[in-house]
Short mmCIF file of the C-alpha atoms (twelve columns), coordinates in Angstrom:
data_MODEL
# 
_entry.id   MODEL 
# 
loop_
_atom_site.group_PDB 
_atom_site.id 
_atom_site.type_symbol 
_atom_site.label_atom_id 
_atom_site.label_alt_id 
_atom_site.label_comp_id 
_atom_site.label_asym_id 
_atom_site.label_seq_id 
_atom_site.Cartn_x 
_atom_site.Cartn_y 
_atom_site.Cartn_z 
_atom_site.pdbx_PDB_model_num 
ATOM 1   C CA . UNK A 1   198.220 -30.690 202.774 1 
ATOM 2   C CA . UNK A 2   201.454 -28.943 204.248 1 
ATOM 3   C CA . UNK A 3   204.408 -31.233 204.404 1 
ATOM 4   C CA . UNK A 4   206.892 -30.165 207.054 1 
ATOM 5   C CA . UNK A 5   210.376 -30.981 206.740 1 
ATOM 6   C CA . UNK A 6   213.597 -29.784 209.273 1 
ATOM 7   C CA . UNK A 7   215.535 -27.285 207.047 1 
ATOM 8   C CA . UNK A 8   218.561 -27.530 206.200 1 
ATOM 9   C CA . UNK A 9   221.765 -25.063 205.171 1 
ATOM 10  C CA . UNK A 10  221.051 -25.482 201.801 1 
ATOM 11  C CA . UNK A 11  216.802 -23.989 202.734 1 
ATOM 12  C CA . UNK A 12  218.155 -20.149 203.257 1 
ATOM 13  C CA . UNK A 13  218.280 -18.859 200.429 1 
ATOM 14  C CA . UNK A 14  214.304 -20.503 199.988 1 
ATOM 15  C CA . UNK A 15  213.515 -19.472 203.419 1 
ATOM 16  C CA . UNK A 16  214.733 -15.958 203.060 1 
ATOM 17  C CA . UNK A 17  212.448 -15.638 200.076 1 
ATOM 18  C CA . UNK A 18  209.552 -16.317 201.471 1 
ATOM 19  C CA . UNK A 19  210.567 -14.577 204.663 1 
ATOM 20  C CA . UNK A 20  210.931 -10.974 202.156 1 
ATOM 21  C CA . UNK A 21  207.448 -11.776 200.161 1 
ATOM 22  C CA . UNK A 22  205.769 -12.548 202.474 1 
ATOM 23  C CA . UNK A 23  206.632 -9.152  204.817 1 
ATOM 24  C CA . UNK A 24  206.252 -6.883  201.723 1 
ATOM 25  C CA . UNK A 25  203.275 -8.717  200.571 1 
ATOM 26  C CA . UNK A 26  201.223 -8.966  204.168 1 
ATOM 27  C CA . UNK A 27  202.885 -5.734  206.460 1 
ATOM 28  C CA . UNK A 28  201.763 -3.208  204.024 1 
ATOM 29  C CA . UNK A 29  199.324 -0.807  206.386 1 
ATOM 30  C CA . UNK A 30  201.511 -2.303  209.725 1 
ATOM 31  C CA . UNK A 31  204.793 -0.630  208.867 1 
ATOM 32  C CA . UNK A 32  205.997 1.765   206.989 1 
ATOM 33  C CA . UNK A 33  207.103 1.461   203.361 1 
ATOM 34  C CA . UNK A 34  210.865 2.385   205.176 1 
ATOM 35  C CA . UNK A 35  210.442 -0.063  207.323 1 
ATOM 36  C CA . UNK A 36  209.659 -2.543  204.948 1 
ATOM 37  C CA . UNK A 37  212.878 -2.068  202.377 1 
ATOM 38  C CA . UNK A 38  214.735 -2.228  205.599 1 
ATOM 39  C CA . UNK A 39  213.234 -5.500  206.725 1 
ATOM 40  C CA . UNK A 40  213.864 -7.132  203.899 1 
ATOM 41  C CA . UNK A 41  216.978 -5.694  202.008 1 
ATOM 42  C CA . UNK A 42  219.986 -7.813  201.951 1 
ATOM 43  C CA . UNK A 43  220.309 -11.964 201.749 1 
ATOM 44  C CA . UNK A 44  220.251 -14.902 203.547 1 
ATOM 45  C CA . UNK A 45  224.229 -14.863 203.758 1 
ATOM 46  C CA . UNK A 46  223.777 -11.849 205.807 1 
ATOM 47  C CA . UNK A 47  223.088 -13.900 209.221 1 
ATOM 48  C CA . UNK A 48  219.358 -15.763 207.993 1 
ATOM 49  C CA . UNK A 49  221.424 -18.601 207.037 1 
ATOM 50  C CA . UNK A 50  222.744 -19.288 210.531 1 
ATOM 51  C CA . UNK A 51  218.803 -19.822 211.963 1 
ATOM 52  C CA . UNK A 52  218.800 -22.801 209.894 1 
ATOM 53  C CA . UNK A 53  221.062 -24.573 212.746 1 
ATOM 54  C CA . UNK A 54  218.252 -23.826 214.999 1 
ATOM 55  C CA . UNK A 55  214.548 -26.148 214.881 1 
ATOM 56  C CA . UNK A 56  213.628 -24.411 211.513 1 
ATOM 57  C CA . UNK A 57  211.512 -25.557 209.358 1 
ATOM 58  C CA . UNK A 58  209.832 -25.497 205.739 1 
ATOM 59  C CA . UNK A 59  206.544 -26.479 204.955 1 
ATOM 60  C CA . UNK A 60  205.777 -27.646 201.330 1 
ATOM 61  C CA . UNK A 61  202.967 -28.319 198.540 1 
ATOM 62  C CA . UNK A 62  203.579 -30.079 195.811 1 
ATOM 63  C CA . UNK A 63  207.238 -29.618 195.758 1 
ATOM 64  C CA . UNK A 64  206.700 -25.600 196.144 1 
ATOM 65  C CA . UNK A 65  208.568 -24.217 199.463 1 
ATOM 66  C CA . UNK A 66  205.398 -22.123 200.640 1 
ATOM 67  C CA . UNK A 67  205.454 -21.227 204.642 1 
ATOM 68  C CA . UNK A 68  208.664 -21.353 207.430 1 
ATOM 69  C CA . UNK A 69  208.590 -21.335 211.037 1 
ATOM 70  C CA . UNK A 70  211.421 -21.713 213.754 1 
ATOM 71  C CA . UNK A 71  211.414 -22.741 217.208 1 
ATOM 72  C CA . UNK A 72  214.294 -20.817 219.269 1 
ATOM 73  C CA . UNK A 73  215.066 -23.477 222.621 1 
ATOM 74  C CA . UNK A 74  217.200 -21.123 224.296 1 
ATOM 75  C CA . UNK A 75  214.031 -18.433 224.416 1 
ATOM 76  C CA . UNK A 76  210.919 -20.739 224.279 1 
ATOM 77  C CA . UNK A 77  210.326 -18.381 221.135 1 
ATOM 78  C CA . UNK A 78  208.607 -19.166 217.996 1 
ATOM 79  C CA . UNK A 79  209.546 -17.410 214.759 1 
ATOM 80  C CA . UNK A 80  210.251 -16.504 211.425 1 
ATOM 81  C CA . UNK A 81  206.105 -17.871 210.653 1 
ATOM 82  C CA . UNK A 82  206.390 -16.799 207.679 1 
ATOM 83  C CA . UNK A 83  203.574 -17.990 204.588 1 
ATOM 84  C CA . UNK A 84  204.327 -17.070 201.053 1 
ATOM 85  C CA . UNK A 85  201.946 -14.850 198.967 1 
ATOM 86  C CA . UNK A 86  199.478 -16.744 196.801 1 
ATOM 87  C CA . UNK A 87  199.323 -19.254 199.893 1 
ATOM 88  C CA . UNK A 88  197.685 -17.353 202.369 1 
ATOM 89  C CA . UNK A 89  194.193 -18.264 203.740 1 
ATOM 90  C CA . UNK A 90  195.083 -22.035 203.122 1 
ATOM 91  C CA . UNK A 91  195.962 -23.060 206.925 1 
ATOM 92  C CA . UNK A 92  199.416 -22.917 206.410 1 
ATOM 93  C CA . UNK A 93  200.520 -20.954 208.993 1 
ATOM 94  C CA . UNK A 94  197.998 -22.397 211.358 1 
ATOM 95  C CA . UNK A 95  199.797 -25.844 210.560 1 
ATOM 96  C CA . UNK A 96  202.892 -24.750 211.157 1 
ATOM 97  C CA . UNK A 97  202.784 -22.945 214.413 1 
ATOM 98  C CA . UNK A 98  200.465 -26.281 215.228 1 
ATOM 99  C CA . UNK A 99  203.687 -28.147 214.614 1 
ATOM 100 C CA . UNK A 100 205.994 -25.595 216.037 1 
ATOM 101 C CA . UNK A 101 204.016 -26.252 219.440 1 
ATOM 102 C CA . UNK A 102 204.028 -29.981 219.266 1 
ATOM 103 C CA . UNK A 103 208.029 -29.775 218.648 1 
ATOM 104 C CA . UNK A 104 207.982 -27.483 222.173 1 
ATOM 105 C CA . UNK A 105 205.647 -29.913 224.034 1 
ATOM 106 C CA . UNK A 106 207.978 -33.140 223.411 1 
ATOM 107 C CA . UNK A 107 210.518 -30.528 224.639 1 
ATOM 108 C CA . UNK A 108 208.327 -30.721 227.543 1 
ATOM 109 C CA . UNK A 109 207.991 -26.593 227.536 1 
ATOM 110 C CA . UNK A 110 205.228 -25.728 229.101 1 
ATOM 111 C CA . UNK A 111 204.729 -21.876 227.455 1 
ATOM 112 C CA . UNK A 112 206.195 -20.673 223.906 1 
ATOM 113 C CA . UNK A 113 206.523 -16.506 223.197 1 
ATOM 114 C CA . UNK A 114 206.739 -14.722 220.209 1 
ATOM 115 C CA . UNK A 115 206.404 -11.079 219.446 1 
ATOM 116 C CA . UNK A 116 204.193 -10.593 216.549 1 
ATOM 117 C CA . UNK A 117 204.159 -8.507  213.581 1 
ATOM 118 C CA . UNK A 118 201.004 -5.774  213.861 1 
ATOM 119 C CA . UNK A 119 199.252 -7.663  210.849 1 
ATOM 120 C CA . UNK A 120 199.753 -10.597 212.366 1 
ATOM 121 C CA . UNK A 121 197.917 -10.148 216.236 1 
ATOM 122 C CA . UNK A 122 194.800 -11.607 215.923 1 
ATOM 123 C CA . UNK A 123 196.055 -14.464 213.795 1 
ATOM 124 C CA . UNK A 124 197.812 -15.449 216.885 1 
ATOM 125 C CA . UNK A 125 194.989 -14.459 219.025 1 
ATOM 126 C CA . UNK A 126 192.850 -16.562 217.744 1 
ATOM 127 C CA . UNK A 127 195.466 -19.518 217.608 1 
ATOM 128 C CA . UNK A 128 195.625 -18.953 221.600 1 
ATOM 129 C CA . UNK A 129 198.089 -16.398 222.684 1 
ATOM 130 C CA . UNK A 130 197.675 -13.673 224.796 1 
ATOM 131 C CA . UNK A 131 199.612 -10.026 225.190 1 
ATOM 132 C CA . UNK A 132 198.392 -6.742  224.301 1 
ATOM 133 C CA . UNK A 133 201.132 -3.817  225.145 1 
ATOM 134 C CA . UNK A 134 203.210 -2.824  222.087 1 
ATOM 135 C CA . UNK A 135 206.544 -3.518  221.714 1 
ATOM 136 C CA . UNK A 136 209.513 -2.759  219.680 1 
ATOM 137 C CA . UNK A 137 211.341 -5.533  218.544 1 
ATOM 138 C CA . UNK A 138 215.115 -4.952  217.639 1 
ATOM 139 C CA . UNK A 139 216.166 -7.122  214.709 1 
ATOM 140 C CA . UNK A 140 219.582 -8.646  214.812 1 
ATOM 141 C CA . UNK A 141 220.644 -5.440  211.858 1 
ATOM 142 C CA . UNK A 142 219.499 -3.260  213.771 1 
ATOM 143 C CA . UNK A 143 215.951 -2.364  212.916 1 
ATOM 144 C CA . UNK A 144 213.324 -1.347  215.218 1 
ATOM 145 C CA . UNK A 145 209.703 -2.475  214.474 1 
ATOM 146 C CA . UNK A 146 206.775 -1.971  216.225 1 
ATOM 147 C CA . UNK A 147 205.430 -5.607  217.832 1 
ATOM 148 C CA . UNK A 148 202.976 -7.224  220.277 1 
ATOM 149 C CA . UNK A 149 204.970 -9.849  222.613 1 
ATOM 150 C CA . UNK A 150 202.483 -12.475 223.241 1 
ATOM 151 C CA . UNK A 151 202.774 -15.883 224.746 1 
ATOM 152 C CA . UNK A 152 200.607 -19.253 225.282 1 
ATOM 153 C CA . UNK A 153 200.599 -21.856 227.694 1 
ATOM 154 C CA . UNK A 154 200.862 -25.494 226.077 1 
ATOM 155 C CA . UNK A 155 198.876 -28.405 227.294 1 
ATOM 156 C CA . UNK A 156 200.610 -31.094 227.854 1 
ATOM 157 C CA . UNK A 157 200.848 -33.759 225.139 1 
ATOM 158 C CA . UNK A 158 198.542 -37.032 225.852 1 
ATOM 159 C CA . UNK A 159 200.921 -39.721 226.266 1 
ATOM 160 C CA . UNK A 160 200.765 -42.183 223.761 1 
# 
């Protein structure tokens, strides 16, 4: 079972970890190898570290650090889903974006985007989101990557 926890300053080095496996263990096909020692070069000092003041979080098994996911208020965005090799398959990621969407709906936001990687589409397609022109997302250093914006319209939470 995936134990979510808020992350905290400390988490980015972790974080960026399994951010960098898990692109240049699940992109390979989607992007270019280029693109991928572009995506992932550098550290969390670079700028990762400063998502961890935003709703980020780390999900955990057994004391291992194994997926992340982020929800961005100021966009209605959900990011950085990202599920460390050897982990994959599990439900992981399903249980985070799960939680990433129950964090939005006590936000009382009604509809959540994301642009997705090209490995990544019908992972999200079959969690519920929609969008099917391609992209190009621009990463904050400046690298362009090929990406399907989707988005999904939340139900809203039974109240209790």
């Amino acid at each position: 079972m995936l134990e979510i926890i808020r992350a905290t300053p400390e988490d980015a080095n972790c974080a960026f970890d399994i951010r960098r496996d898990a692109i240049l263990g699940q992109c390979i096909g989607a992007y270019s190898a280029e693109q991928l020692a572009l995506w992932t070069r550098g550290k969390a000092a670079d700028g990762y570290d400063t998502l961890m003041d935003k709703l980020f979080y780390l999900g955990w098994v057994n004391g291992v650090a194994v997926a992340t996911g982020m929800l961005d208020l100021d966009n209605n965005e959900v990011g950085a889903l990202f599920v460390r090799p050897g982990f994959t398959g599990r439900g992981y990621g399903k249980a985070m974006l799960d939680h990433l969407e129950d964090v939005a709906r006590l936000r009382a936001i009604e509809e959540v985007m994301l642009d997705s990687t090209l490995n990544a589409v019908s992972f999200y397609r079959a969690c519920g989101y929609v969008g099917d022109e391609q992209a190009e997302y621009h990463s904050p250093s400046g690298l362009a990557l090929a990406c399907i914006p989707m988005v999904k319209r939340l139900p809203v939470m039974p109240e209790a």
